[in-house]
Biopython code that builds the backbone (N, CA, C, O; Angstrom):
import numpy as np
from Bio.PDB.StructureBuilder import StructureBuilder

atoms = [
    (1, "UNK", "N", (50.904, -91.553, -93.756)),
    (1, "UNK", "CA", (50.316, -92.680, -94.427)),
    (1, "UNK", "C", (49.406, -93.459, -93.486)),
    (1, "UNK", "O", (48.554, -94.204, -93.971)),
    (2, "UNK", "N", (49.522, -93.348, -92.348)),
    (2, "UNK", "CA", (48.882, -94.027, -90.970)),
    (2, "UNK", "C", (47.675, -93.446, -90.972)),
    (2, "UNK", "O", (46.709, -94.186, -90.792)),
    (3, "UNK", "N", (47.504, -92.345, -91.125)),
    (3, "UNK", "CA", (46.340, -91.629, -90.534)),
    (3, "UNK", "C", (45.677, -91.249, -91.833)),
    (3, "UNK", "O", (44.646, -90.601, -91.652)),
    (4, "UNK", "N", (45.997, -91.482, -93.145)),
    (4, "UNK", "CA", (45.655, -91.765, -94.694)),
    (4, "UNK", "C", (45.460, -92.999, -95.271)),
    (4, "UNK", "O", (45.084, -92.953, -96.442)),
    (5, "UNK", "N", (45.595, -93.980, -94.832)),
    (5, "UNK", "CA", (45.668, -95.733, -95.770)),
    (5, "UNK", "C", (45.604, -95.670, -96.957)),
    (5, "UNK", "O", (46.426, -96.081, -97.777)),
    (6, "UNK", "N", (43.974, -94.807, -97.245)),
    (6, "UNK", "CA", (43.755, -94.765, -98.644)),
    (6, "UNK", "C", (43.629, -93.879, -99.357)),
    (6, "UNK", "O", (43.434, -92.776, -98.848)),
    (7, "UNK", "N", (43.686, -94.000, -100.742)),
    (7, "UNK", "CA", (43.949, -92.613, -101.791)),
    (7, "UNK", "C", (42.684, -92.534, -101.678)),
    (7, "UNK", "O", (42.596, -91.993, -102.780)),
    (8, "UNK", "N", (41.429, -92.595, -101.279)),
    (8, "UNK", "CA", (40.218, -91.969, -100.949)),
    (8, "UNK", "C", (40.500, -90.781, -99.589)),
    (8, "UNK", "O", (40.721, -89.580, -99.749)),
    (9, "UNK", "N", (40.430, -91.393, -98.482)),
    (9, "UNK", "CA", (41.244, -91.028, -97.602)),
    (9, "UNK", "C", (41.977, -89.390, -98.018)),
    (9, "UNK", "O", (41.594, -88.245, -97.778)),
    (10, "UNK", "N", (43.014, -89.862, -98.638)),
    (10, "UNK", "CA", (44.212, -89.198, -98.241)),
    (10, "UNK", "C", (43.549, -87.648, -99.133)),
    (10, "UNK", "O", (43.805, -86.485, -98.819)),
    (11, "UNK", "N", (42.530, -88.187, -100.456)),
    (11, "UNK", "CA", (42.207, -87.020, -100.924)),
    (11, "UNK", "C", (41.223, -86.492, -100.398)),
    (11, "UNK", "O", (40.973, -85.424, -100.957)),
    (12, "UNK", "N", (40.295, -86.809, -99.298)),
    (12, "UNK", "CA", (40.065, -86.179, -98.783)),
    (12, "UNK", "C", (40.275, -85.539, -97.865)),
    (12, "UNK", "O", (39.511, -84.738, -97.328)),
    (13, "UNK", "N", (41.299, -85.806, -97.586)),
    (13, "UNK", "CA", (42.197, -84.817, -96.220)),
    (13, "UNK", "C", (42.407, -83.551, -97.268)),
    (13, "UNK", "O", (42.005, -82.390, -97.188)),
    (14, "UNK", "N", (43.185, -84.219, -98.273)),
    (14, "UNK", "CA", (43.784, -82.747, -99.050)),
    (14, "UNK", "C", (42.971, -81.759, -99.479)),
    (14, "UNK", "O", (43.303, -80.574, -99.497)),
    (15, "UNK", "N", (41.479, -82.357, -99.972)),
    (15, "UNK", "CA", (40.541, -81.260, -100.109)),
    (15, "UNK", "C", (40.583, -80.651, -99.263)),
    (15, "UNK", "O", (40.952, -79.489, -99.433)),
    (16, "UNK", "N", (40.211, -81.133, -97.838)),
    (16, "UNK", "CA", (39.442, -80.241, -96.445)),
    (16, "UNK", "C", (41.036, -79.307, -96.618)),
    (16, "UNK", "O", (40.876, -78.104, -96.820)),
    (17, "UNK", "N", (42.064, -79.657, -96.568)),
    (17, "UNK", "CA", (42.902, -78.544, -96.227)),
    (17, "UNK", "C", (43.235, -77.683, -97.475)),
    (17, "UNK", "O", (43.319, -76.464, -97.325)),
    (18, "UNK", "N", (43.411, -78.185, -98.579)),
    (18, "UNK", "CA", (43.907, -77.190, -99.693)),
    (18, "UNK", "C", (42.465, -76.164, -99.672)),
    (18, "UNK", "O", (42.624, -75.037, -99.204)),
    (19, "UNK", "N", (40.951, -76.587, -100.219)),
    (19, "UNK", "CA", (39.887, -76.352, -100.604)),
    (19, "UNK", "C", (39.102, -75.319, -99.454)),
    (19, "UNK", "O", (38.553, -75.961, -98.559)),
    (20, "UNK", "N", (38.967, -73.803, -99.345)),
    (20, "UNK", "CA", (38.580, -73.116, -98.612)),
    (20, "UNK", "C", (37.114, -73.525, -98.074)),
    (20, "UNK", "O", (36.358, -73.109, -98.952)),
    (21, "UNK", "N", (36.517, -73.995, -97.295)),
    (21, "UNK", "CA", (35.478, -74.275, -97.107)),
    (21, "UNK", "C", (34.423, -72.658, -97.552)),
    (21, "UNK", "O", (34.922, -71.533, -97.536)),
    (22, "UNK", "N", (32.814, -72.969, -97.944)),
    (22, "UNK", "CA", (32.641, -71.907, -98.442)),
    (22, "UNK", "C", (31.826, -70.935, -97.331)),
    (22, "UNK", "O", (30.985, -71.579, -96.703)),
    (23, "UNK", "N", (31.898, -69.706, -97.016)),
    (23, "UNK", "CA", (31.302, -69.453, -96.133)),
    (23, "UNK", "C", (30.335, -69.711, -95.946)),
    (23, "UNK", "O", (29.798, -70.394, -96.818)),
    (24, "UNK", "N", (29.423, -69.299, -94.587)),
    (24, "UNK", "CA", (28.136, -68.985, -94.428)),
    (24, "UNK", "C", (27.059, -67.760, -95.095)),
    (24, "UNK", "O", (27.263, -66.570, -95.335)),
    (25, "UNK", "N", (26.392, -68.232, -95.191)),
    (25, "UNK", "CA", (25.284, -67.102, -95.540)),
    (25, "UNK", "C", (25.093, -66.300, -94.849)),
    (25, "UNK", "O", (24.391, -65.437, -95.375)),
    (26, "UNK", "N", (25.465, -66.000, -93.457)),
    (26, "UNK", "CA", (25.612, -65.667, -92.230)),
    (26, "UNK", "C", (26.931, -64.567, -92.417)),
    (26, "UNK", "O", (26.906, -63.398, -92.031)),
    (27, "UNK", "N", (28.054, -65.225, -93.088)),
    (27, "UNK", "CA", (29.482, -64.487, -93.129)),
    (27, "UNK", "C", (29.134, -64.214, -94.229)),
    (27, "UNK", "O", (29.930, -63.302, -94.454)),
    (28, "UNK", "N", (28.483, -64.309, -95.205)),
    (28, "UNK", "CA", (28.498, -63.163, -96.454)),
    (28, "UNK", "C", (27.981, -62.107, -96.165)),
    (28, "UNK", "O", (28.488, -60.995, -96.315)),
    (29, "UNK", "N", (26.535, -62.447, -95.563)),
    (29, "UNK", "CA", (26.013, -61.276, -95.140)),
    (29, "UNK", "C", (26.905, -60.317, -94.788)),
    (29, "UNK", "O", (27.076, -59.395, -95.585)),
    (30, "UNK", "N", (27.670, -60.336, -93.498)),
    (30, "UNK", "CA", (28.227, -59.864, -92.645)),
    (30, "UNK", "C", (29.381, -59.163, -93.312)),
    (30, "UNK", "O", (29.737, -58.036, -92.969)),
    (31, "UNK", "N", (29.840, -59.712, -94.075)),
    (31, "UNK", "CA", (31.034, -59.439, -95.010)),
    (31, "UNK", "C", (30.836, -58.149, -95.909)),
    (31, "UNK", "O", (31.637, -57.253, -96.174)),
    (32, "UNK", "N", (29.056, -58.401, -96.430)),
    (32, "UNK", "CA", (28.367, -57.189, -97.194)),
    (32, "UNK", "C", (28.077, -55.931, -96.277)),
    (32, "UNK", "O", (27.944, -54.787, -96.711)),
    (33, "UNK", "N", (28.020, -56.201, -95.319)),
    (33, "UNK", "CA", (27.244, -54.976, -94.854)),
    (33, "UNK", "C", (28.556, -54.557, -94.000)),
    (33, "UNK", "O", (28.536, -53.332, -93.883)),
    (34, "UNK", "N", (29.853, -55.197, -93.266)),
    (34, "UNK", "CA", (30.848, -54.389, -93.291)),
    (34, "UNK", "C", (31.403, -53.541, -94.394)),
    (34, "UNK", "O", (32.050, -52.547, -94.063)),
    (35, "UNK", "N", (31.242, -53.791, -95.578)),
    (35, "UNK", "CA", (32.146, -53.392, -96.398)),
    (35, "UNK", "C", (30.973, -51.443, -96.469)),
    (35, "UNK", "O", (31.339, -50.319, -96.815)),
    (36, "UNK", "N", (30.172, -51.744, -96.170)),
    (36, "UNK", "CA", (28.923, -50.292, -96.434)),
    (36, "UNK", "C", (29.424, -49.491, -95.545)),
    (36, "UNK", "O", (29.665, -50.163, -94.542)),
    (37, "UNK", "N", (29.810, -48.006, -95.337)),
    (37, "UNK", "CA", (29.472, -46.840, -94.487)),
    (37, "UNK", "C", (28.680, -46.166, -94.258)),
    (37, "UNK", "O", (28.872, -44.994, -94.580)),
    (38, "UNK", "N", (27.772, -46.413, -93.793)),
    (38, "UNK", "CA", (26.797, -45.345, -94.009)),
    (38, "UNK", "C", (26.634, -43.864, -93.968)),
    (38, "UNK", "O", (25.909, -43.137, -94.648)),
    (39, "UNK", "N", (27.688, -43.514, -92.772)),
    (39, "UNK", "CA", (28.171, -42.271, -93.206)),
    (39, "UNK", "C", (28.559, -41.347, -94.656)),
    (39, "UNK", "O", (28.449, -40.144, -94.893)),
    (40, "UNK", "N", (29.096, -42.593, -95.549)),
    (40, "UNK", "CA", (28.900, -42.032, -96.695)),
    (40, "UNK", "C", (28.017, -42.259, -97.796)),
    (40, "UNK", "O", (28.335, -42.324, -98.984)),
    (41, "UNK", "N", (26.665, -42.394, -97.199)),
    (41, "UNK", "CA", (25.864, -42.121, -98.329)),
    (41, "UNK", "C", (25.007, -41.250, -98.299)),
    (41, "UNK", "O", (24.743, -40.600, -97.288)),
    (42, "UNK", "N", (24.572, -41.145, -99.164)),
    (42, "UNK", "CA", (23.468, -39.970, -99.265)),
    (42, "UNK", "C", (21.994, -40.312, -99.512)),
    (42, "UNK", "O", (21.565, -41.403, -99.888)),
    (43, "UNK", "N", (21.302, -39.228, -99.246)),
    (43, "UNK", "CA", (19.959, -39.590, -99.027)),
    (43, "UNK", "C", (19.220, -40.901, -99.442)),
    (43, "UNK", "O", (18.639, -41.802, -98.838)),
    (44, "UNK", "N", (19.531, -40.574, -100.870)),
    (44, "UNK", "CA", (19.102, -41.329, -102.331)),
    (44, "UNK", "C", (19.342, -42.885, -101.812)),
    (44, "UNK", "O", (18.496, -43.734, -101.531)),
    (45, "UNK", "N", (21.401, -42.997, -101.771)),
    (45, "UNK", "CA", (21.311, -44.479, -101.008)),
    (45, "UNK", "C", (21.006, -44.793, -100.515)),
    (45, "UNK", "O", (20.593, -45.948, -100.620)),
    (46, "UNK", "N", (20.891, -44.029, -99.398)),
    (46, "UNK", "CA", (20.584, -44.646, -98.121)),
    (46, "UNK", "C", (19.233, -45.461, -97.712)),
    (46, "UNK", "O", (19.052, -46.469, -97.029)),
    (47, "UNK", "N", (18.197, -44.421, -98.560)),
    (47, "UNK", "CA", (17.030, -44.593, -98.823)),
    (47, "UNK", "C", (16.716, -46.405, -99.520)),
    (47, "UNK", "O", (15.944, -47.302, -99.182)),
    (48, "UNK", "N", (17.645, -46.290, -100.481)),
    (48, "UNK", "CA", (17.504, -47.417, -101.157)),
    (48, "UNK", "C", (17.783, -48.795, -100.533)),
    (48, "UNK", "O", (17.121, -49.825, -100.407)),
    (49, "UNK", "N", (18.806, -48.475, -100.253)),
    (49, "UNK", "CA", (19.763, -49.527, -99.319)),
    (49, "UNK", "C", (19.002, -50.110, -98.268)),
    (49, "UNK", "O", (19.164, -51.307, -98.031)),
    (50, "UNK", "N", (17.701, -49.025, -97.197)),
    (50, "UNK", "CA", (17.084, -49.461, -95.932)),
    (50, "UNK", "C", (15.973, -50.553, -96.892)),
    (50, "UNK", "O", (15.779, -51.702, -96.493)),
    (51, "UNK", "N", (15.103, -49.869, -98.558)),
    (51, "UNK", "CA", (13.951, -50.809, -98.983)),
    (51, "UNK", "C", (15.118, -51.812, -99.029)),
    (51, "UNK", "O", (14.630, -52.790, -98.464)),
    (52, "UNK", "N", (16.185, -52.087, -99.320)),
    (52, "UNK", "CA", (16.507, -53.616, -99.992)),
    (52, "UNK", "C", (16.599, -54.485, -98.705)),
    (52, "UNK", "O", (16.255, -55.654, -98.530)),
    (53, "UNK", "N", (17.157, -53.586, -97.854)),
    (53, "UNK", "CA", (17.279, -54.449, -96.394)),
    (53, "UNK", "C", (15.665, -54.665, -95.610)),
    (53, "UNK", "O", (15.495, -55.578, -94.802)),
    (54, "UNK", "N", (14.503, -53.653, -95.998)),
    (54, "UNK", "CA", (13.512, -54.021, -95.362)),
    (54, "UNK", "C", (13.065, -55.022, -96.114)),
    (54, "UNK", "O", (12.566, -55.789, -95.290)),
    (55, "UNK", "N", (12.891, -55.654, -97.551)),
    (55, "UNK", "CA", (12.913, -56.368, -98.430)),
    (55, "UNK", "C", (13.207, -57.688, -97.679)),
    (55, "UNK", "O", (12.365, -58.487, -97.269)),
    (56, "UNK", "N", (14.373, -57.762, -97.585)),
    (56, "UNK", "CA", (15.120, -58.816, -97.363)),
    (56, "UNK", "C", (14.575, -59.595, -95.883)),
    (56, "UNK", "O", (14.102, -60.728, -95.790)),
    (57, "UNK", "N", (14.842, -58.447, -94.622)),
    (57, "UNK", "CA", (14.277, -58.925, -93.461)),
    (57, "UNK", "C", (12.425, -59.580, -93.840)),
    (57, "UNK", "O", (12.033, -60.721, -93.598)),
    (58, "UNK", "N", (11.855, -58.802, -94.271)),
    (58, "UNK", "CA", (10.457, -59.596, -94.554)),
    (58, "UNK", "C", (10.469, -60.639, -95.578)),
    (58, "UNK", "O", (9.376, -61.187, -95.716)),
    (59, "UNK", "N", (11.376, -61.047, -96.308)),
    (59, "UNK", "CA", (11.458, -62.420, -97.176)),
    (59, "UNK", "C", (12.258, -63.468, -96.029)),
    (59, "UNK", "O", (11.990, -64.647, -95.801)),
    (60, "UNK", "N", (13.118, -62.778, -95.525)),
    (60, "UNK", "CA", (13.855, -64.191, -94.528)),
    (60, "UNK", "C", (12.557, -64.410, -92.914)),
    (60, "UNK", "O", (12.344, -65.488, -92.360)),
    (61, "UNK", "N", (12.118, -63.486, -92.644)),
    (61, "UNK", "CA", (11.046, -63.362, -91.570)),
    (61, "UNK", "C", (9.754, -63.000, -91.996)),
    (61, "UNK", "O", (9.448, -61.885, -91.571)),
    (62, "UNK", "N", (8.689, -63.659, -92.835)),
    (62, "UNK", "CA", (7.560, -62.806, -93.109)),
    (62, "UNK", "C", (6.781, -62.719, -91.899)),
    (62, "UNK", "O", (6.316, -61.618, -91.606)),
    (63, "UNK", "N", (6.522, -63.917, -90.994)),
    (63, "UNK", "CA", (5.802, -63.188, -89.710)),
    (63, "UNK", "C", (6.685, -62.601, -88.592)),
    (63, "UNK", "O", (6.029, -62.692, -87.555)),
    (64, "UNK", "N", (7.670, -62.139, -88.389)),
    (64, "UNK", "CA", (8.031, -61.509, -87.546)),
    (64, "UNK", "C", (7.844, -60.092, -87.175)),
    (64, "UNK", "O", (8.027, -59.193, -87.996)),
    (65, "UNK", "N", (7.399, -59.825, -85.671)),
    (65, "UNK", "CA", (6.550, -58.875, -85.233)),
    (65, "UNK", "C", (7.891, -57.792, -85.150)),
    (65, "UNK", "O", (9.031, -58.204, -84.939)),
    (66, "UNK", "N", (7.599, -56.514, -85.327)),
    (66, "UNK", "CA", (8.697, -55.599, -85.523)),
    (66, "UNK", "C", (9.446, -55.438, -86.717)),
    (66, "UNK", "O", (10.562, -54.927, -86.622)),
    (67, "UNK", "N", (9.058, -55.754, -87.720)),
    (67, "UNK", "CA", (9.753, -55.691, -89.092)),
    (67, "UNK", "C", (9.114, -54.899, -90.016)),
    (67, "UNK", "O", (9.256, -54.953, -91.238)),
    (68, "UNK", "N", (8.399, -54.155, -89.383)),
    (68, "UNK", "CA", (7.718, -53.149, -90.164)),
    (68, "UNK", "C", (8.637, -51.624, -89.937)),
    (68, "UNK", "O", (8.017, -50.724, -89.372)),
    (69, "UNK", "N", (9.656, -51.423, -90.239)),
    (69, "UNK", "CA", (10.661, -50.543, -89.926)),
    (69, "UNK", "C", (10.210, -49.499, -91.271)),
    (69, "UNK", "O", (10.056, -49.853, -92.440)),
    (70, "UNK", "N", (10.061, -48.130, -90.704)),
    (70, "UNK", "CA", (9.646, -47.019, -91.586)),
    (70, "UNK", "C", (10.930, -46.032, -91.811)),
    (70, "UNK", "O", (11.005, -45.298, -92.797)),
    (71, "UNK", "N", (12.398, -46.120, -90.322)),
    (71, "UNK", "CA", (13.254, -45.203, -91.330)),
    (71, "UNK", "C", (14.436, -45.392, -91.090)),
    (71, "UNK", "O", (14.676, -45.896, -89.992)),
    (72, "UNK", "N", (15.457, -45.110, -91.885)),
    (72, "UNK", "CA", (16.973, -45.327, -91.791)),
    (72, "UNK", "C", (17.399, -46.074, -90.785)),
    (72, "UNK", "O", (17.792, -47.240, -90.802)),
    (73, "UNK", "N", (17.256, -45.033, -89.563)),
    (73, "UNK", "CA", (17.476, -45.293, -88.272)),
    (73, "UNK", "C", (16.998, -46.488, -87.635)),
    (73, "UNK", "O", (17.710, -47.099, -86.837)),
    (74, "UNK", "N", (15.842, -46.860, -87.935)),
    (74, "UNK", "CA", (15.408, -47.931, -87.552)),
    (74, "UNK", "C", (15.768, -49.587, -87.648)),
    (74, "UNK", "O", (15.772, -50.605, -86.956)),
    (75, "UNK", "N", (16.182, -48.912, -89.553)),
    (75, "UNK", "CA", (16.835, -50.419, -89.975)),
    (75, "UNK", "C", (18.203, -50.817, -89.543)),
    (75, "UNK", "O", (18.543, -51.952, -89.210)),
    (76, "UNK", "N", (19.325, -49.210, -89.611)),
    (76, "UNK", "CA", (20.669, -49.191, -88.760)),
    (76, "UNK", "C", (20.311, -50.402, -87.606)),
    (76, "UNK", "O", (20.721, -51.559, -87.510)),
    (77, "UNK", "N", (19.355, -49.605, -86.776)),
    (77, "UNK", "CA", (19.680, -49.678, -85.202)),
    (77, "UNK", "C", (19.358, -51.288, -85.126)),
    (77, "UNK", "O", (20.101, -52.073, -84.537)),
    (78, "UNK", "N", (17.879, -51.763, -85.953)),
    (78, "UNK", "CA", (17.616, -53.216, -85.875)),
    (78, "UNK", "C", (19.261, -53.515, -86.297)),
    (78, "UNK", "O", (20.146, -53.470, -85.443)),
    (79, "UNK", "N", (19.484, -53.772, -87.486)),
    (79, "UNK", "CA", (20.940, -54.425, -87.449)),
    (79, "UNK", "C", (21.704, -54.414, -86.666)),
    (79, "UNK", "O", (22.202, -55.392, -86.110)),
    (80, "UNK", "N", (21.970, -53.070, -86.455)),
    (80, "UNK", "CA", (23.558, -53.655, -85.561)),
    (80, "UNK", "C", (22.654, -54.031, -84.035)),
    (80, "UNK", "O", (23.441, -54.419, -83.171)),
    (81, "UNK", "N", (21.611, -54.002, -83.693)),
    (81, "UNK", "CA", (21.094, -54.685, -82.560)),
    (81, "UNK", "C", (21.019, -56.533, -82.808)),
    (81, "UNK", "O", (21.271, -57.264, -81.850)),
    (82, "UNK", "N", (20.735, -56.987, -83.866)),
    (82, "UNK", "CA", (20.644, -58.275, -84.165)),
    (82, "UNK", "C", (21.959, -58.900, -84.679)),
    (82, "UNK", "O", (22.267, -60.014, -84.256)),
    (83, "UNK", "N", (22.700, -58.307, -85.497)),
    (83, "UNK", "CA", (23.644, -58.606, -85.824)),
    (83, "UNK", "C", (25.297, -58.768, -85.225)),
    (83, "UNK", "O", (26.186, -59.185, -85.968)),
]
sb = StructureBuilder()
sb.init_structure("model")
sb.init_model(0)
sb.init_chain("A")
sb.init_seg("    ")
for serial, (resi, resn, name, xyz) in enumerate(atoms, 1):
    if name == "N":
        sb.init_residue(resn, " ", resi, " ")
    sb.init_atom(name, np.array(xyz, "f"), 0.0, 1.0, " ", f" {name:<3s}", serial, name[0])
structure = sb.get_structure()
């Protein structure tokens, strides 16, 4: 009650602890692209998967130099190099 006085207070203590704070955009990401193997995909995905990620890197970076990535390997290796 000391370290609460008030029912303003006190409910906001209970939010911060009951109420999961929501991740980062940062930890979703991260969350998405653990959950992928790449080992198991095939051409087709894989293919697809590098446009959505080259997509993505040139909408979050449009001038950034090196984001012109042409294959699989490239987009792998940028990620897990940046990430």
């Amino acid at each position: 009650m000391f370290n609460h006085p008030t029912v303003t207070k006190l409910a906001g203590y209970l939010a911060g602890e009951l109420v999961p704070a929501e991740p980062s955009p940062e930890d979703l990401l991260r969350e998405a692209l653990d959950r992928i193997d790449p080992s198991t995909l095939d051409d087709e995905h894989r293919d697809r998967l590098a446009a959505v990620l080259q997509q993505t890197l040139r909408t979050l970076v449009p001038d950034a130099p090196g984001l012109d990535l042409s294959s699989d390997e490239e987009i792998f290796a940028f990620i897990d190099n940046q990430l």
